[in-house]
C-alpha positions in Angstrom: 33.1 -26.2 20.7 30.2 -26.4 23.6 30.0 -22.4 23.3 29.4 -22.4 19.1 26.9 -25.3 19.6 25.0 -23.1 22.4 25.3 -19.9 20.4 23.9 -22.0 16.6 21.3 -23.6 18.9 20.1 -20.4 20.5 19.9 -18.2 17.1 18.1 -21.8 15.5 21.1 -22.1 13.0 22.3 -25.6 14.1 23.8 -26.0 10.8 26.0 -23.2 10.7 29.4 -22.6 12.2 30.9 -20.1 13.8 34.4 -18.5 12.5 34.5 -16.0 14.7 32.5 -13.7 17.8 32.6 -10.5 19.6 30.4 -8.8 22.2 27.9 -7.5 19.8 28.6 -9.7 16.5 29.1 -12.9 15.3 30.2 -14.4 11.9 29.1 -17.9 10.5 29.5 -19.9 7.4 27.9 -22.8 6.2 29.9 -26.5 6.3 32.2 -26.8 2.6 30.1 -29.7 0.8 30.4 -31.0 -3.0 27.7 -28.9 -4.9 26.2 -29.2 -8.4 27.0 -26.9 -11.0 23.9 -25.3 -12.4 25.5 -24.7 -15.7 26.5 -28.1 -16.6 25.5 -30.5 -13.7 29.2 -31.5 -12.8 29.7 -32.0 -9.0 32.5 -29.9 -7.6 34.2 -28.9 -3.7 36.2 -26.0 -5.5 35.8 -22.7 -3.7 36.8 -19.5 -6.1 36.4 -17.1 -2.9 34.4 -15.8 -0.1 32.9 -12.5 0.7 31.3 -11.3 4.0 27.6 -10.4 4.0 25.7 -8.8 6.9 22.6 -10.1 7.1 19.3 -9.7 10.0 17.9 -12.4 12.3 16.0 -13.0 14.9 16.3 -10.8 17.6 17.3 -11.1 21.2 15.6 -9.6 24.3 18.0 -7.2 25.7 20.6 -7.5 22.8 21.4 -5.8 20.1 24.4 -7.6 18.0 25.2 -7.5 14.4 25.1 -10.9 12.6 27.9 -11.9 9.2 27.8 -14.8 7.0 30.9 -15.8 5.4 29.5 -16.8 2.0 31.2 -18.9 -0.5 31.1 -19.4 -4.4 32.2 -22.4 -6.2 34.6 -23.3 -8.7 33.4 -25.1 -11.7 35.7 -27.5 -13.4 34.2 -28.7 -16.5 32.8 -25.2 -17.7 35.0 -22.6 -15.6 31.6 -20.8 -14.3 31.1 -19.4 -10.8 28.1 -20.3 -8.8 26.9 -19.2 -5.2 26.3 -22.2 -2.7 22.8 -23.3 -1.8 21.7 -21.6 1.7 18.7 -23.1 3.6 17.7 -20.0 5.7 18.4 -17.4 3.6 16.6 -16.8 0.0 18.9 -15.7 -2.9 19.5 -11.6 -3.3 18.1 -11.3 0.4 19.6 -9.9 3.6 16.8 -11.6 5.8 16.7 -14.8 6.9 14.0 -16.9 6.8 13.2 -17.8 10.3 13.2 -13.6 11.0 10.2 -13.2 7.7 8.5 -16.1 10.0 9.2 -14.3 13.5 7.5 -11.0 12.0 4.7 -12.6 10.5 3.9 -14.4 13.6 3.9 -10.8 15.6 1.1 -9.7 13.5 -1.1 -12.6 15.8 -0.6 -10.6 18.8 -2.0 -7.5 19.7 0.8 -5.0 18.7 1.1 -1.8 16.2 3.3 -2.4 12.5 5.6 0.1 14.4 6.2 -1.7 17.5 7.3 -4.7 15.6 9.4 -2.7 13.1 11.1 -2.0 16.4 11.5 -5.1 18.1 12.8 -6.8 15.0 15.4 -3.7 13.7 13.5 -3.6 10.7 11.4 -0.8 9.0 8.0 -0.4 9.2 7.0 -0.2 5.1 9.4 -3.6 5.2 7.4 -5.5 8.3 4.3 -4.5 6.6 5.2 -5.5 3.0 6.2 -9.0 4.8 2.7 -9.3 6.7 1.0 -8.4 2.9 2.0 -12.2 1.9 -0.7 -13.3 4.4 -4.0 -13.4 2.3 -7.1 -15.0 3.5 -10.2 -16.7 0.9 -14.0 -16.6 1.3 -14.9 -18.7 4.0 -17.7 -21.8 4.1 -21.0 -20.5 5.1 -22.6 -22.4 8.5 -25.4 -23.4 9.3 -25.6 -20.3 11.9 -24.5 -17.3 11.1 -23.8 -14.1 13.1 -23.4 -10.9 11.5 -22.5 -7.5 13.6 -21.1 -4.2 12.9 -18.5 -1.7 14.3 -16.7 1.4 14.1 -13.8 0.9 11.3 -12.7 3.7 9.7 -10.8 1.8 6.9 -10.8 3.1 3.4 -13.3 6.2 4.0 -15.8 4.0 5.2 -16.9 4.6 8.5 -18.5 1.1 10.0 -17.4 -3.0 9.0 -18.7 -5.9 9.6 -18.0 -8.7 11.0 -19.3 -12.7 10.2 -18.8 -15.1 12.9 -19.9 -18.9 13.2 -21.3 -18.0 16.9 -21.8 -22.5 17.4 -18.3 -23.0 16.8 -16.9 -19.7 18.0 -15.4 -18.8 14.3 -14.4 -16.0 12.7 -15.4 -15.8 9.1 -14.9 -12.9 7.2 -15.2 -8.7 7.9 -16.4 -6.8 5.4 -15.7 -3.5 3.8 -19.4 -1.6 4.8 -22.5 -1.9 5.9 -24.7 -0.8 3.0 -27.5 -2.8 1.7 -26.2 -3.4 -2.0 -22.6 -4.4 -1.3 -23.7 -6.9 1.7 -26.6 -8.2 -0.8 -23.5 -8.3 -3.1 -21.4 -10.3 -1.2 -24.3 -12.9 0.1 -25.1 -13.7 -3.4 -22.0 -14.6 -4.3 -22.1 -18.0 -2.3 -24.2 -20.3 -4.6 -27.7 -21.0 -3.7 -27.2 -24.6 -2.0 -24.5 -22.8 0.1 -27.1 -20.1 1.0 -29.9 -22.8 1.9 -27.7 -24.4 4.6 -27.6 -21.4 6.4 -30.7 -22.1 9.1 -30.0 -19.1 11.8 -28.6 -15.7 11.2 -27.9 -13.5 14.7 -28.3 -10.2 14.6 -29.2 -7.3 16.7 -32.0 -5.0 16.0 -30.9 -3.9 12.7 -33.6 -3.5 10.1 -31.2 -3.0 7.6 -29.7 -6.6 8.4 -32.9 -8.1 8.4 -33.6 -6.9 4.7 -30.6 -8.1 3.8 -31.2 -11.4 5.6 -34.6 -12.0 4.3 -33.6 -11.4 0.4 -30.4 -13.7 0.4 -30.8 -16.3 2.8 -35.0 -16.6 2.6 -35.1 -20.0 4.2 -32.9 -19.2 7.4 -34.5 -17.9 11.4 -33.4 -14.5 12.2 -32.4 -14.5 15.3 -32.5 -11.6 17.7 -30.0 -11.1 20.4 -31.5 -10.9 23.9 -28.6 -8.8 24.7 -29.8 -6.0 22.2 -33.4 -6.4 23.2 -33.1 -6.0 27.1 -30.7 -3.2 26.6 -34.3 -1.0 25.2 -35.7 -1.7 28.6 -32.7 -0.1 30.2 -32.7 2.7 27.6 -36.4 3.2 28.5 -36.0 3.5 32.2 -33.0 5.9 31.6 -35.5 8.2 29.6 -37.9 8.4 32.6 -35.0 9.0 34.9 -34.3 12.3 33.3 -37.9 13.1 32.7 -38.2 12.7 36.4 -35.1 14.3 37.7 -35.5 17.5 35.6 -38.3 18.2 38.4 -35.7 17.5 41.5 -33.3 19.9 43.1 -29.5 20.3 42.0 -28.3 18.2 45.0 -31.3 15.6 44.3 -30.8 15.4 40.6 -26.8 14.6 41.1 -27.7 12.0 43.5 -29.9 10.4 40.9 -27.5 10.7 38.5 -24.7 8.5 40.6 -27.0 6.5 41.8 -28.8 5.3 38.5 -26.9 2.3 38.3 -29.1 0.8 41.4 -32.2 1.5 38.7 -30.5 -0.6 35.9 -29.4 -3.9 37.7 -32.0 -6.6 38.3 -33.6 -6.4 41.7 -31.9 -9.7 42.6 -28.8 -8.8 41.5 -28.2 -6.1 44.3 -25.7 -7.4 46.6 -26.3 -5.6 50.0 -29.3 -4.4 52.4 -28.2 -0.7 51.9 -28.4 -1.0 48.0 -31.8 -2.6 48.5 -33.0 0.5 50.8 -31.1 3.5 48.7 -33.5 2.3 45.8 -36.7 1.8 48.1 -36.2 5.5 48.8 -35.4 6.5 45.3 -38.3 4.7 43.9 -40.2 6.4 46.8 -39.9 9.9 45.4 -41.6 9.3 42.2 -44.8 7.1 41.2 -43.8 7.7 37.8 -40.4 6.6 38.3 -41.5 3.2 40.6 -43.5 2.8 37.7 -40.9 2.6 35.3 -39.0 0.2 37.5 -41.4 -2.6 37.3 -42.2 -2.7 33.8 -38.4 -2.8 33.5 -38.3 -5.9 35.9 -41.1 -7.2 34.4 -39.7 -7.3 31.0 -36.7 -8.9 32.5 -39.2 -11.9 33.5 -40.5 -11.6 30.0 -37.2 -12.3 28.7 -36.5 -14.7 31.3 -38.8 -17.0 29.8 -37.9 -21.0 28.7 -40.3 -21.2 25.8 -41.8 -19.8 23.2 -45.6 -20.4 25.1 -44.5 -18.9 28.3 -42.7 -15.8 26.6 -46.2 -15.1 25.0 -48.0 -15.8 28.1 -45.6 -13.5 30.2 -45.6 -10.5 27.3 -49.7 -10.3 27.4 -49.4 -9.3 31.4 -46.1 -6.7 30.7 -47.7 -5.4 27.7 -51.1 -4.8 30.0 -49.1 -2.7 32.2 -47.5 -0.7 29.9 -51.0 0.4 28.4 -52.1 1.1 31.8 -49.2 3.1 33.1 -49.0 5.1 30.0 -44.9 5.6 30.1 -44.4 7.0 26.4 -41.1 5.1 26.6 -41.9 1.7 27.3 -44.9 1.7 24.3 -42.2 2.6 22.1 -40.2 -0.6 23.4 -43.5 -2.7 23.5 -43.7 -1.7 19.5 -40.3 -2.7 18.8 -40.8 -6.0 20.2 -43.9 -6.5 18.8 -42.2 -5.9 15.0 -39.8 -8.1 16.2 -41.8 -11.0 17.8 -40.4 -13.9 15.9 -36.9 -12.8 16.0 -36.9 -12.7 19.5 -38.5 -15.9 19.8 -36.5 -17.6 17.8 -33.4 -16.3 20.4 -35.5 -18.2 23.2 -36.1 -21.1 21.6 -32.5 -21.6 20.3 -30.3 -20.2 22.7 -28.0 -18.4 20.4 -26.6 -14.7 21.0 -24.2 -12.2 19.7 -22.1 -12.8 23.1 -19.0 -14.0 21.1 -19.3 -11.6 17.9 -19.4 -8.3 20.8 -15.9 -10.1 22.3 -14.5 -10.2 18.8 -15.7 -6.9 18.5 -13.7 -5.5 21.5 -10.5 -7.2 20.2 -10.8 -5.7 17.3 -11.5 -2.6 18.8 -8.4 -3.1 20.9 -6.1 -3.6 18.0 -7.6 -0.4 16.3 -6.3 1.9 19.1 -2.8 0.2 20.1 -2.6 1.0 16.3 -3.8 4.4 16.2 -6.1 3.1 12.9 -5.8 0.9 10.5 -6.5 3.0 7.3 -6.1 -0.1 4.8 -9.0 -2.2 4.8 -7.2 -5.5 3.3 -4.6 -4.4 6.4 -7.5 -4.8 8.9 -9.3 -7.5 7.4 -6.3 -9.9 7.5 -5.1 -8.6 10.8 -8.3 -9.2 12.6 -8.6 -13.1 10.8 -5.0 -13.1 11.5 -5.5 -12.5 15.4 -8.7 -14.5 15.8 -7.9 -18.0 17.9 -8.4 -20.6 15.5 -10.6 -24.3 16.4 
């Protein structure tokens, strides 16, 4: 009796019992009750025979077994008709119970391919896939700030997404199918206008195209650009003088540069040791042009450094002095861009807000795109990825 108990509680079919067990299989049946005719209503405990059914469940780790139910169907008196008897955990004409559909579902939260959980659950793929199709999700609310990136999809023959988060509560809202201007436009204006005007920041990166888009549907919010995105040019600057500057240098000298240009991209007061400190001294030794570089690339660190809007200004007028001074042809291109882009990057200093947690929603998504080997569907990917987001 302790033994069928154990087995019924372990499989979560504590209402079941269990007629008989082997190694790899087990039969059940439900309890006999009184049941209601659903011909006539007449209550009746008359059984007019059984039949065995094989049906799936959940599975166990390290087990494989094989799992009967010992169905009955009633007798009726009153009108002689045959009827099946009620089953809580398993729907009529199916061979699946109910708490396996749930199990599968709930594997499409974790990071795992349609095949792998075919597997795990002895099922077929088309069948864990048609399962996971019942999980839809609607338009979401629009916040009050809203973050809007991109990334590398591939899902019906469109190349990039994109992705909507709510980066002040950590939220993710919605992906969409592309990036072009008319079907985002499309989508923004299909939130009524009071919904649109309580949208106050949108976060983006440098995108032009997202700041048209911005500007046409939701003209009363900040644009916001990520300091992420905007120190990343500075980086991207001093790279392009590296090259310039190492095409001049031997084979063994240009190699070494190339290693070593990681000591020329992290902050001065991020290096950790004395001998970091001195391998850039003496790299920064064998060009003026290069040294040169370096400090407008810490300087515009500093710029972006700043607490306020009045210091960023005051801080930009010096950096942009030296960058009309020193004449580097890539570092007037990055003080054009941030001159376009003044307010937007003021508005990041003033508010605080970034793209940090859209870029980490990003990489899960990336994630789940290659343990997946692509997700081709895009009403697949969308609900996987809003599947697989935590929830607040």
């Amino acid at each position: 009796m302790l033994d069928t108990q154990f087995t019924t509680f372990f499989l979560d079919l504590e209402e079941v019992c269990v007629t008989s067990s082997s190694n790899n299989s087990l039969t059940i049946q439900l309890p006999r009750k009184s049941h209601i005719c659903p011909f006539c209503g007449t209550s009746t405990e008359r059984i007019h025979d059984y039949r065995i059914q094989k049906i799936k469940h959940i599975p166990l780790p390290h087990k494989v077994y094989d799992l009967f139910l010992r169905k009955r169907r009633y007798n009726c008196p009153n009108c002689a008709k045959h009827f099946a008897e009620s089953n809580p955990f398993l729907g009529k004409y199916q061979r699946m119970t109910n708490i396996l559909k749930k199990f599968i579902i709930s594997q499409f939260s974790k990071v795992k391919s349609a095949a792998t959980i075919a597997q795990e659950s002895n099922i077929s793929v088309p069948t864990a896939l048609r399962l996971f199709d019942h999980v839809s999700f609607s338009k979401p609310q629009l916040p009050e700030t809203l973050a809007i990136d991109e990334f590398k999809g591939n899902a019906d023959r469109e190349k990039f997404q994109c992705l909507l988060v709510d980066p002040k509560k950590k939220i993710l809202l919605d992906v969409l199918k592309n990036r072009k201007t008319d079907d985002l436009c499309k989508y923004f204006t299909s939130f009524s206008v009071q919904q649109r005007a309580q949208v106050k920041y949108v976060v983006m990166d440098l995108s032009s195209l997202f700041r048209s888009v911005v500007k046409s549907c939701f003209p009363k919010a900040k644009v916001v650009a990520d300091k992420f995105h905007t120190c990343r040019l500075a980086n991207w600057a001093m790279e392009r003088i590296r090259k310039e500057v190492q095409k001049e240098f031997s084979d063994h000298r240009r190699k070494y540069f190339k290693r070593s240009r990681f000591l020329l991209l992290r902050r001065h007061k991020n290096l950790k040791t004395p001998e970091e400190i001195e391998q850039l001294a003496n790299m920064l030794d064998v060009s003026e042009k290069l040294k040169n570089a370096y400090r407008l690339k810490e300087k515009f660190y500093d710029v972006m450094d700043s607490r306020d809007s009045k210091e960023y200004v005051k801080r930009f007028k010096k950096w942009q002095e030296e960058v009309i001074r020193y004449k580097l042809a890539p570092f007037e291109r990055l003080m054009k861009t941030v001159i376009e882009w003044k307010n937007e990057i003021v508005a990041a200093i003033a508010t605080g807000y970034s793209n940090g947690y859209i870029e980490g929603c990003n990489n899960r998504t990336k994630v789940l795109k290659r343990t997946c080997y692509g997700l081709r569907r895009f009403d697949r990917m969308r609900n996987r990825i809003l599947y697989l987001a935590p929830t607040k």
